[in-house]
SEFIZA-3560 file (N, C-alpha, C; in Angstrom, 3 decimals):
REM SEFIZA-3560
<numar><xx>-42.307</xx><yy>-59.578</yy><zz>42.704</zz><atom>N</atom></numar>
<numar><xx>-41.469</xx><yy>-58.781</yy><zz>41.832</zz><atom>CA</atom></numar>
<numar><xx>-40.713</xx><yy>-59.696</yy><zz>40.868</zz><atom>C</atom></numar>
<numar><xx>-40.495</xx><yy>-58.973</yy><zz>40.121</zz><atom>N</atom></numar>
<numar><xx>-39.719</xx><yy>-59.877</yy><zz>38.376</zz><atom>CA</atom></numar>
<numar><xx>-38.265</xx><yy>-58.922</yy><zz>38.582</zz><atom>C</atom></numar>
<numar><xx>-37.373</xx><yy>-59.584</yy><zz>38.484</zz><atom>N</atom></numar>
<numar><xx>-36.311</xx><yy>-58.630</yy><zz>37.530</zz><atom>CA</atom></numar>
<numar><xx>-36.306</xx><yy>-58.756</yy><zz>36.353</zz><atom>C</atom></numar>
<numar><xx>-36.165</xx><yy>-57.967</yy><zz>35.503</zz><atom>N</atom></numar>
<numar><xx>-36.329</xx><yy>-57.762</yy><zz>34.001</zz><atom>CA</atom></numar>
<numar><xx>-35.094</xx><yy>-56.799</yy><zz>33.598</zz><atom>C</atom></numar>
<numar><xx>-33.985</xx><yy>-57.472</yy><zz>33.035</zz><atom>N</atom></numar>
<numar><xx>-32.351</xx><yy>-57.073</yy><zz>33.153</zz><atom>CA</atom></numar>
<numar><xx>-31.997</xx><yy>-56.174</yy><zz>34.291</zz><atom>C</atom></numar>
<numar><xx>-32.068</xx><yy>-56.803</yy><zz>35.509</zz><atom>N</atom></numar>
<numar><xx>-31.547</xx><yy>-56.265</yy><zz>36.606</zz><atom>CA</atom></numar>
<numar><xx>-32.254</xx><yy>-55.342</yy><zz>37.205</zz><atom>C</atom></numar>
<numar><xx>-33.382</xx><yy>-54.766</yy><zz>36.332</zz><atom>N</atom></numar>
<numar><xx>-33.785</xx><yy>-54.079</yy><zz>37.060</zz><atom>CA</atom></numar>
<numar><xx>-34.990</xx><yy>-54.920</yy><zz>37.988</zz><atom>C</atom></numar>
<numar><xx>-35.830</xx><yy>-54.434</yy><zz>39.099</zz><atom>N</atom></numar>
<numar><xx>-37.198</xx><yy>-54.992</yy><zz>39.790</zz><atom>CA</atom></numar>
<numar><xx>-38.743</xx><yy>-54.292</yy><zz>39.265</zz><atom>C</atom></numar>
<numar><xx>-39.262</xx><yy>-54.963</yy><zz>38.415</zz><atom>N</atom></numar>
<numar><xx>-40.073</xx><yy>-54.605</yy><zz>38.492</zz><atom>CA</atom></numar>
<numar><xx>-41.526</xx><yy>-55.236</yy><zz>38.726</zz><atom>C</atom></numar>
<numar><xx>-43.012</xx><yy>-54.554</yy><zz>39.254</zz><atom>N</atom></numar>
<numar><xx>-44.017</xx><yy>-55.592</yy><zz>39.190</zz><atom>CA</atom></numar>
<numar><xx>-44.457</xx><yy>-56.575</yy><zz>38.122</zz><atom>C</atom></numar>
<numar><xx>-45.541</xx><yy>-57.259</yy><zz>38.539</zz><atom>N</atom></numar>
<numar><xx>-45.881</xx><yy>-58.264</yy><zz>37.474</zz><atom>CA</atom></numar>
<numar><xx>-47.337</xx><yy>-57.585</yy><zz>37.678</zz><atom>C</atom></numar>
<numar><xx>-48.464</xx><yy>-58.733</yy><zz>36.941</zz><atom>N</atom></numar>
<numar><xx>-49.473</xx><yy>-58.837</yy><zz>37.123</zz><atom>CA</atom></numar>
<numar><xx>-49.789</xx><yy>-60.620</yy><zz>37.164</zz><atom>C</atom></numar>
<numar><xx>-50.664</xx><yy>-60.825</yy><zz>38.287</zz><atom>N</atom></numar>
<numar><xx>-51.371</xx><yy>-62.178</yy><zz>38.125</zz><atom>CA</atom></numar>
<numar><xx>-51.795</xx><yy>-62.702</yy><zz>37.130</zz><atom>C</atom></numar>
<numar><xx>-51.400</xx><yy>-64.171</yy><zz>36.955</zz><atom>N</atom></numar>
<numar><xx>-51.491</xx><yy>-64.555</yy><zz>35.195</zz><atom>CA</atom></numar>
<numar><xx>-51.053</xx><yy>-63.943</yy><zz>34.093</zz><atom>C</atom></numar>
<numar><xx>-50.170</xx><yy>-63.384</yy><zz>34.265</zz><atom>N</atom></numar>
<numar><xx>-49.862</xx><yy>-62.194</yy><zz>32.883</zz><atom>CA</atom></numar>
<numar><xx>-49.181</xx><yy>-62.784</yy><zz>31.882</zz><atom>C</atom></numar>
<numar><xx>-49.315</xx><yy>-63.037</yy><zz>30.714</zz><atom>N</atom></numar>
<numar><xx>-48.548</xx><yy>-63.510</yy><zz>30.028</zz><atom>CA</atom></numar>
<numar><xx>-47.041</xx><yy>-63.189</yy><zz>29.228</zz><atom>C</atom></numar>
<numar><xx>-46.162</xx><yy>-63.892</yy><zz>28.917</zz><atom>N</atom></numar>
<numar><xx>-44.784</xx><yy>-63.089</yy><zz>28.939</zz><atom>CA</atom></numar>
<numar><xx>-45.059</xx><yy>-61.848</yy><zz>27.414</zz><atom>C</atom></numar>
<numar><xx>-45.465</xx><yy>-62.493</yy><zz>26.853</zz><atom>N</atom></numar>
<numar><xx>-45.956</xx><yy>-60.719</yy><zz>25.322</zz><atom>CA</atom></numar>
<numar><xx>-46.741</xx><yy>-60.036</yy><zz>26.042</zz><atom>C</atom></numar>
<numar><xx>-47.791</xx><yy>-60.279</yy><zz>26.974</zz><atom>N</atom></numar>
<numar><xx>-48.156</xx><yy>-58.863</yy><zz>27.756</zz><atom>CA</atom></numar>
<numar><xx>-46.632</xx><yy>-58.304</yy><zz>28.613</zz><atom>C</atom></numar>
<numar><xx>-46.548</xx><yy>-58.956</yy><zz>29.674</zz><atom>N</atom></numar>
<numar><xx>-45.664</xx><yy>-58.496</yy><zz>30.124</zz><atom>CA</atom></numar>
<numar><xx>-44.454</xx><yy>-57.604</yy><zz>29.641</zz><atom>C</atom></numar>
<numar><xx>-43.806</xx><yy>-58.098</yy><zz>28.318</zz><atom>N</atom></numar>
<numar><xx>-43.032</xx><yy>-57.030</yy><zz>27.881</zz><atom>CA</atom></numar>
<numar><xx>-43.844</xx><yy>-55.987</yy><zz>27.197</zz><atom>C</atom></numar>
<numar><xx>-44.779</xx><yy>-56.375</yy><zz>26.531</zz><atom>N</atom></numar>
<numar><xx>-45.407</xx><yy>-54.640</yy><zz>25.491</zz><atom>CA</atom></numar>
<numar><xx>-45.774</xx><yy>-53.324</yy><zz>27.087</zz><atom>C</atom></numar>
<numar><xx>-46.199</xx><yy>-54.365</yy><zz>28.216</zz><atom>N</atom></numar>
<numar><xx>-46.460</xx><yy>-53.406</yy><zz>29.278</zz><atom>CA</atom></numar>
<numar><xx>-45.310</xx><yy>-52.624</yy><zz>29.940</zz><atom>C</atom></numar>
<numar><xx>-44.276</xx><yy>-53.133</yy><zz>29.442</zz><atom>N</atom></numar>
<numar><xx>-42.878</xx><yy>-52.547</yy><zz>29.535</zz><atom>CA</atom></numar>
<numar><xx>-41.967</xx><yy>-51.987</yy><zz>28.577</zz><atom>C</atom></numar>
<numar><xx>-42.822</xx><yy>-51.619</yy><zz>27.766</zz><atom>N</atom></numar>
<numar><xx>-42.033</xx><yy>-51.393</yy><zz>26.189</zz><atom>CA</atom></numar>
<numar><xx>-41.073</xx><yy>-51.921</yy><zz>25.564</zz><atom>C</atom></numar>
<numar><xx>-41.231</xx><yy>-52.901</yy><zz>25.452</zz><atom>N</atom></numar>
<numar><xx>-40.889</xx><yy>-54.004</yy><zz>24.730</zz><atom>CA</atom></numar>
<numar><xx>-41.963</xx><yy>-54.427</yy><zz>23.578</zz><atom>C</atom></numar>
<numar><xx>-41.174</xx><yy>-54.556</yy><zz>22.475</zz><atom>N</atom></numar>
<numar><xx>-41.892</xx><yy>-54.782</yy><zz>21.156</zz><atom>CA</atom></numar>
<numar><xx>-41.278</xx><yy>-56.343</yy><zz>20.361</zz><atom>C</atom></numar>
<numar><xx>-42.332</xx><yy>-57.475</yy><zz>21.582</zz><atom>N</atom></numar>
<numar><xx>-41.794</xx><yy>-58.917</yy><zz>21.367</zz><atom>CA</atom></numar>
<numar><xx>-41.699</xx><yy>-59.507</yy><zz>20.257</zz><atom>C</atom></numar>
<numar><xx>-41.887</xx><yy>-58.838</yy><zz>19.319</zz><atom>N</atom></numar>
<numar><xx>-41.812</xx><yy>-59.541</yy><zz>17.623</zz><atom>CA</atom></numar>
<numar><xx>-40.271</xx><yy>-58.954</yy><zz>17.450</zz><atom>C</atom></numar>
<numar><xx>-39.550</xx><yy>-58.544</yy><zz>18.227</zz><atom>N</atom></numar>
<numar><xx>-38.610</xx><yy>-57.985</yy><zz>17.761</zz><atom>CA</atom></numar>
<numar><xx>-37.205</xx><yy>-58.355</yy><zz>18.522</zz><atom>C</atom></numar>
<numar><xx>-37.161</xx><yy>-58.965</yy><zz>19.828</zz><atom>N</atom></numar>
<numar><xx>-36.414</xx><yy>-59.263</yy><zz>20.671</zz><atom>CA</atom></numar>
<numar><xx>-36.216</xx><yy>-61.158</yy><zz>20.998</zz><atom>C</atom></numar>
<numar><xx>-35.136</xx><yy>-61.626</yy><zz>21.804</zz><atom>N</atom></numar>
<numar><xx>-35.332</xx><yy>-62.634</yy><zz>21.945</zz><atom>CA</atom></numar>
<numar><xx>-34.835</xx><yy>-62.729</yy><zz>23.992</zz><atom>C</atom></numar>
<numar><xx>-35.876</xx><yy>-63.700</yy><zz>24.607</zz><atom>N</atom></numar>
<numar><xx>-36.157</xx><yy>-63.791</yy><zz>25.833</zz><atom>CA</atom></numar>
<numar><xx>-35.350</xx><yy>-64.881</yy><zz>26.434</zz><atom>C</atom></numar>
<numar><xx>-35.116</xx><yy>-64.029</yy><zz>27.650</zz><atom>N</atom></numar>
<numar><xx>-34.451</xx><yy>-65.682</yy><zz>28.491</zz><atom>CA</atom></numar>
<numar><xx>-35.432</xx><yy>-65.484</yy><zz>29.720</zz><atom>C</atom></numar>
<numar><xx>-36.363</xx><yy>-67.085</yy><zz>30.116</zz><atom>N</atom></numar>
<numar><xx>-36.726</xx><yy>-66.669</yy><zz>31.422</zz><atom>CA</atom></numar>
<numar><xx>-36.080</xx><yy>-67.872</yy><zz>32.648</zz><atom>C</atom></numar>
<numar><xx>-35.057</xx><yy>-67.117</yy><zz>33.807</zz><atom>N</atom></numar>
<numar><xx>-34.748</xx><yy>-67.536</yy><zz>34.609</zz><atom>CA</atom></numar>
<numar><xx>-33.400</xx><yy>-68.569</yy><zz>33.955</zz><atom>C</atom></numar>
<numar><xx>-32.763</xx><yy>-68.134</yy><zz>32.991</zz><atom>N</atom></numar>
<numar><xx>-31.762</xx><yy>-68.520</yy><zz>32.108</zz><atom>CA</atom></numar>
<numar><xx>-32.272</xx><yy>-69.540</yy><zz>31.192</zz><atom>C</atom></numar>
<numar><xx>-33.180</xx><yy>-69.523</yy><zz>30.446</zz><atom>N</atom></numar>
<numar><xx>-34.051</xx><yy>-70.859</yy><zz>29.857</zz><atom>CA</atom></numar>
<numar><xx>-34.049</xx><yy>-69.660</yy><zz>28.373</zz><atom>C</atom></numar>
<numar><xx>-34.049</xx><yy>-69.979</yy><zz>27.106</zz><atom>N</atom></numar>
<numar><xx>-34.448</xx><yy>-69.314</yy><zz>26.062</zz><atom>CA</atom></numar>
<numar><xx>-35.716</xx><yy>-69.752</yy><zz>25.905</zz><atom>C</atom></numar>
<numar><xx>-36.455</xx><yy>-68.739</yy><zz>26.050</zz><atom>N</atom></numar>
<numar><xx>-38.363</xx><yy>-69.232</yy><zz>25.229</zz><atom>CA</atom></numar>
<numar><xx>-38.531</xx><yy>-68.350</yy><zz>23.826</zz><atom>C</atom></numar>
<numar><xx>-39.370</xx><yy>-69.829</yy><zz>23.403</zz><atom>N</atom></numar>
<numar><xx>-39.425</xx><yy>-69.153</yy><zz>22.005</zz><atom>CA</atom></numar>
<numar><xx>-40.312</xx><yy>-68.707</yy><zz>21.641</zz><atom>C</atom></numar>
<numar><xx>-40.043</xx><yy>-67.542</yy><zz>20.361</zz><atom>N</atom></numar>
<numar><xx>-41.348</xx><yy>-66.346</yy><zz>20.549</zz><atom>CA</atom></numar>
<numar><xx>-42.648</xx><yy>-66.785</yy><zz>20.519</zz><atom>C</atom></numar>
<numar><xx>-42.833</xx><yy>-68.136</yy><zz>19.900</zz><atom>N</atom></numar>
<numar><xx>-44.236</xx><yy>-68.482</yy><zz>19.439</zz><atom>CA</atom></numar>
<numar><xx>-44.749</xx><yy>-69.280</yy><zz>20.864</zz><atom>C</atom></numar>
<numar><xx>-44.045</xx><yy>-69.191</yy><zz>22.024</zz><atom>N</atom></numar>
<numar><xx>-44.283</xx><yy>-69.343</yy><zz>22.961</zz><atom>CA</atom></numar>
<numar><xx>-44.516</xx><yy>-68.370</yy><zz>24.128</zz><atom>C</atom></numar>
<numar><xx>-44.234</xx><yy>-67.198</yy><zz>23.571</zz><atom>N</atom></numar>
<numar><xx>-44.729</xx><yy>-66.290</yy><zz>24.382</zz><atom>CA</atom></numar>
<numar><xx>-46.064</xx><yy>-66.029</yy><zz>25.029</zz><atom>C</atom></numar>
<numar><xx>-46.968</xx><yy>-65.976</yy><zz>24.199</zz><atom>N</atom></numar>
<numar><xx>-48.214</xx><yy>-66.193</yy><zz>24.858</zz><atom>CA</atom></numar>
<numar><xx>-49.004</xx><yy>-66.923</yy><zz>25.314</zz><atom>C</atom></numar>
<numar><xx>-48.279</xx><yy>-68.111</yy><zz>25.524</zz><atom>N</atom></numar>
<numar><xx>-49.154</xx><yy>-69.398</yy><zz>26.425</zz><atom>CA</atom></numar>
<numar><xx>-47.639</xx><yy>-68.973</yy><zz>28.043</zz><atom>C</atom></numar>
<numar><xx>-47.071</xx><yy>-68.410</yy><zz>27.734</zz><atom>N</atom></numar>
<numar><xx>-45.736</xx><yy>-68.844</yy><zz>28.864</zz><atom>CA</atom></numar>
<numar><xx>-46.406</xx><yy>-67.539</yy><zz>29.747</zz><atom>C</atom></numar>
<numar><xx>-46.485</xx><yy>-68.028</yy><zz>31.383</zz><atom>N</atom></numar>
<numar><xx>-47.014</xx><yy>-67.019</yy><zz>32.269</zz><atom>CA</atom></numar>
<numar><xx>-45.702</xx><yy>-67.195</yy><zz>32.964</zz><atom>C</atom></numar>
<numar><xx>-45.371</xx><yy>-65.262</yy><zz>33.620</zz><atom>N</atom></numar>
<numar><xx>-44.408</xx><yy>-64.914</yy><zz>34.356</zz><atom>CA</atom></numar>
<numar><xx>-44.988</xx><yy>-65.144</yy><zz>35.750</zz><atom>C</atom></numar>
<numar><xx>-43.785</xx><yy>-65.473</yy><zz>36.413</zz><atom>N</atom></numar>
<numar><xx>-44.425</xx><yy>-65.834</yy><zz>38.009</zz><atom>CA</atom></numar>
<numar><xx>-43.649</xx><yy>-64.725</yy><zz>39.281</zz><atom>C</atom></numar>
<numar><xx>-43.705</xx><yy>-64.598</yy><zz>40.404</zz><atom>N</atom></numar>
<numar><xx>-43.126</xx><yy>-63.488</yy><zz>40.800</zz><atom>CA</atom></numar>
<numar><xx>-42.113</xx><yy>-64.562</yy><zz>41.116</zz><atom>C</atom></numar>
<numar><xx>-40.958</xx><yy>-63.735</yy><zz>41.256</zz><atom>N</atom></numar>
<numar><xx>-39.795</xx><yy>-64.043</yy><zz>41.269</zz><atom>CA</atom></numar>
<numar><xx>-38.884</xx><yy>-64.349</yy><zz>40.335</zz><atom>C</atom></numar>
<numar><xx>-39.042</xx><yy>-64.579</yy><zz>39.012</zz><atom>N</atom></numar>
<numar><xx>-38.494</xx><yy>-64.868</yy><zz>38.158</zz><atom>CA</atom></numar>
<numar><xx>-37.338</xx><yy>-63.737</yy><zz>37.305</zz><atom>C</atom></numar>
<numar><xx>-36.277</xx><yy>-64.264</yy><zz>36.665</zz><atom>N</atom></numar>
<numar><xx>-35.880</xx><yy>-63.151</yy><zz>36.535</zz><atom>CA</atom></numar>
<numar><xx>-35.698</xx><yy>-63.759</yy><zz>34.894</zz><atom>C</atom></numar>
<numar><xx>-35.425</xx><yy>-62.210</yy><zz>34.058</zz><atom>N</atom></numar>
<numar><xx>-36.166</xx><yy>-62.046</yy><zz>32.662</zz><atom>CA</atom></numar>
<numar><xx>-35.216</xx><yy>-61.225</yy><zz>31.990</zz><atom>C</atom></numar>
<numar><xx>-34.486</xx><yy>-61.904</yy><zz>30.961</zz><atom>N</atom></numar>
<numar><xx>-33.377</xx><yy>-61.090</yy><zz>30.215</zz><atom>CA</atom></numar>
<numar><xx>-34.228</xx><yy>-60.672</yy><zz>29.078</zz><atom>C</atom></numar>
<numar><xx>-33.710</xx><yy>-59.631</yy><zz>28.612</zz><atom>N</atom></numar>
<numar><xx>-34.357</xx><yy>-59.761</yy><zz>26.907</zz><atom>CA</atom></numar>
<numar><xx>-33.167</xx><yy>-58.862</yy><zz>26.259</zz><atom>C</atom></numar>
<numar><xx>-33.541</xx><yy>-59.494</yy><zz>25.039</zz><atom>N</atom></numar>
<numar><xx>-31.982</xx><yy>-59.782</yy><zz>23.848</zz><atom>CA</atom></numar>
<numar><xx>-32.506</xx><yy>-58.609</yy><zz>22.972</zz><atom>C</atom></numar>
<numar><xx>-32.035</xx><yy>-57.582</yy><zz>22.436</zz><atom>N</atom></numar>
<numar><xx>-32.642</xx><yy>-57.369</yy><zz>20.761</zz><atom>CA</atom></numar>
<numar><xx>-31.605</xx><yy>-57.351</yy><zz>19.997</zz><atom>C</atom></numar>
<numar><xx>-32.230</xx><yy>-57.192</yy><zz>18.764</zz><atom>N</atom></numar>
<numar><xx>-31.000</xx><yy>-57.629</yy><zz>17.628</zz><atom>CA</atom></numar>
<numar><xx>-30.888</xx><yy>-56.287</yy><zz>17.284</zz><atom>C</atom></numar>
<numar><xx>-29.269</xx><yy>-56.067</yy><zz>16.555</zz><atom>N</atom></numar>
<numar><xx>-28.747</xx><yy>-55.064</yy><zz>16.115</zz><atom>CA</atom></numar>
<numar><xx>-28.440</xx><yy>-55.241</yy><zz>14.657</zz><atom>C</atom></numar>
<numar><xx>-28.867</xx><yy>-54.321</yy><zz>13.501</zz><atom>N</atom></numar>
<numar><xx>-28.238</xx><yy>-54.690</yy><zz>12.095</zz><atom>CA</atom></numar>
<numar><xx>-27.247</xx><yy>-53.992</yy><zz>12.445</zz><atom>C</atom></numar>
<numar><xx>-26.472</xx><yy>-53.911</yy><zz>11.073</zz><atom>N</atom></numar>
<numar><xx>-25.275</xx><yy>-52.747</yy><zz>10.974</zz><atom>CA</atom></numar>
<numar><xx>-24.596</xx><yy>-53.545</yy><zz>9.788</zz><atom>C</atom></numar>
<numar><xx>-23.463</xx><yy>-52.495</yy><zz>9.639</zz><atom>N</atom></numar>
<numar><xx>-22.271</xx><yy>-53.410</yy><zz>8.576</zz><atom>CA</atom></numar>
<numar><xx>-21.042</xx><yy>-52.689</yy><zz>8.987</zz><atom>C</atom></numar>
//
């Protein structure tokens, strides 16, 4: 199991972290990731594999004025 902001959820074997969030609705061109308190960067998302146990913040940005 992953936590993914507190919550538990499964993984998949080898999964990569942009699969992993679009399989969770997450739209990774758009957010920014912490895994296990580490910032990864987006163009690293798809070589970076989630492992069980790890736990997985994700950031998104807000405009406004």
């Amino acid at each position: 199991m992953i936590k993914l902001n507190d919550k538990e959820v499964s993984f998949l074997e080898r999964e990569n972290l942009r699969d992993f969030l679009l399989r969770n609705n997450y739209d990774p061109d758009f957010l920014a990731c912490e895994v296990d308190s580490k910032l990864v960067r987006k163009v690293d998302f798809e070589d970076f594999i989630v492992e069980d146990g790890s736990k997985i913040e994700v950031f998104s940005f807000v405009g406004g004025g």
